[in-house]
N, C-alpha and C positions, 0 to 999 in steps of 0.2 A: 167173447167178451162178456164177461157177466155184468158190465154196470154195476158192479159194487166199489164202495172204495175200503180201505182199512178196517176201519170201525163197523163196516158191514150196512154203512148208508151208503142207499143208491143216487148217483150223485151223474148220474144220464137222464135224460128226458125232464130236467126241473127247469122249474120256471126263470129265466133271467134274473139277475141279480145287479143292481145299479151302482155302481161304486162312483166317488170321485177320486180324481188324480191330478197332479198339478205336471202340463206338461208348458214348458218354455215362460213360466210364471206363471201361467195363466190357469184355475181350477177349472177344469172341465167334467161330466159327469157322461158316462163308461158304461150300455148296458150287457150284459156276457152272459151265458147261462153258466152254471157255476165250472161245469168240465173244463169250460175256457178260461177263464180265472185260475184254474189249477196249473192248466199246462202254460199259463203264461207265468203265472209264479216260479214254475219248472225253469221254462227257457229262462229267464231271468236272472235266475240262482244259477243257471250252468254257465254264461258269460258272464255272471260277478258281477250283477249290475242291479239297482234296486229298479223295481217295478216300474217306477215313475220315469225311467232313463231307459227301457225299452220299449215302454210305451211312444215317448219320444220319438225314438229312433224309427219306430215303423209310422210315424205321425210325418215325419217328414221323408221317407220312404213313399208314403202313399201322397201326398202333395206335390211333387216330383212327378208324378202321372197324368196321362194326358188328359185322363176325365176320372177323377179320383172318387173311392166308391167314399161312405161316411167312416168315419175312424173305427167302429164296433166290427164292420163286416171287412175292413183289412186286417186288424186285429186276428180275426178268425182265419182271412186267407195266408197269412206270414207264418200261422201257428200248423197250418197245412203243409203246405211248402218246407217248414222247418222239421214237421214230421217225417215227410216222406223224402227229404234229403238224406236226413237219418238213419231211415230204414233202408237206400239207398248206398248207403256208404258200408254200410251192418258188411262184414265177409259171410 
């Protein structure tokens, strides 16, 4: 894994990045380091759904839990899970 992206910035090991998003009306404010932010834009755009409606989705995925971790760190854990389903299905 070279940690680079496209444009040849490295885009691993940066510092958190704070976004808001509006989930179920409500703004709420999102910290991710930027790789996470990338692959959730990814997952997002592969089920056709804008940012703020997947974010939802694992918002009320992760509240459905018995002891629910904070929204940033299921964010992280859904994007794991959805990696290695992936790479899991790959022949």
């Amino acid at each position: 894994m070279s940690g680079e992206g496209k444009d040849g910035t490295t885009f691993v090991y940066r510092s958190p990045v704070k976004h808001s998003v509006t989930i179920a009306g409500h703004e709420t404010a999102i910290t991710l380091e930027p790789i996470f932010w990338t692959a959730l834009r990814v997952a997002a755009q592969a089920q056709s759904l804008p940012l703020n409606a997947l974010i939802a989705r694992i918002d009320v995925e992760r509240i459905a839990t018995a002891d629910p971790p904070n929204l940033a760190s299921a964010i992280r854990q859904w994007l794991m899970v959805a990696a290695q389903s992936a790479k899991s299905s790959q022949p």
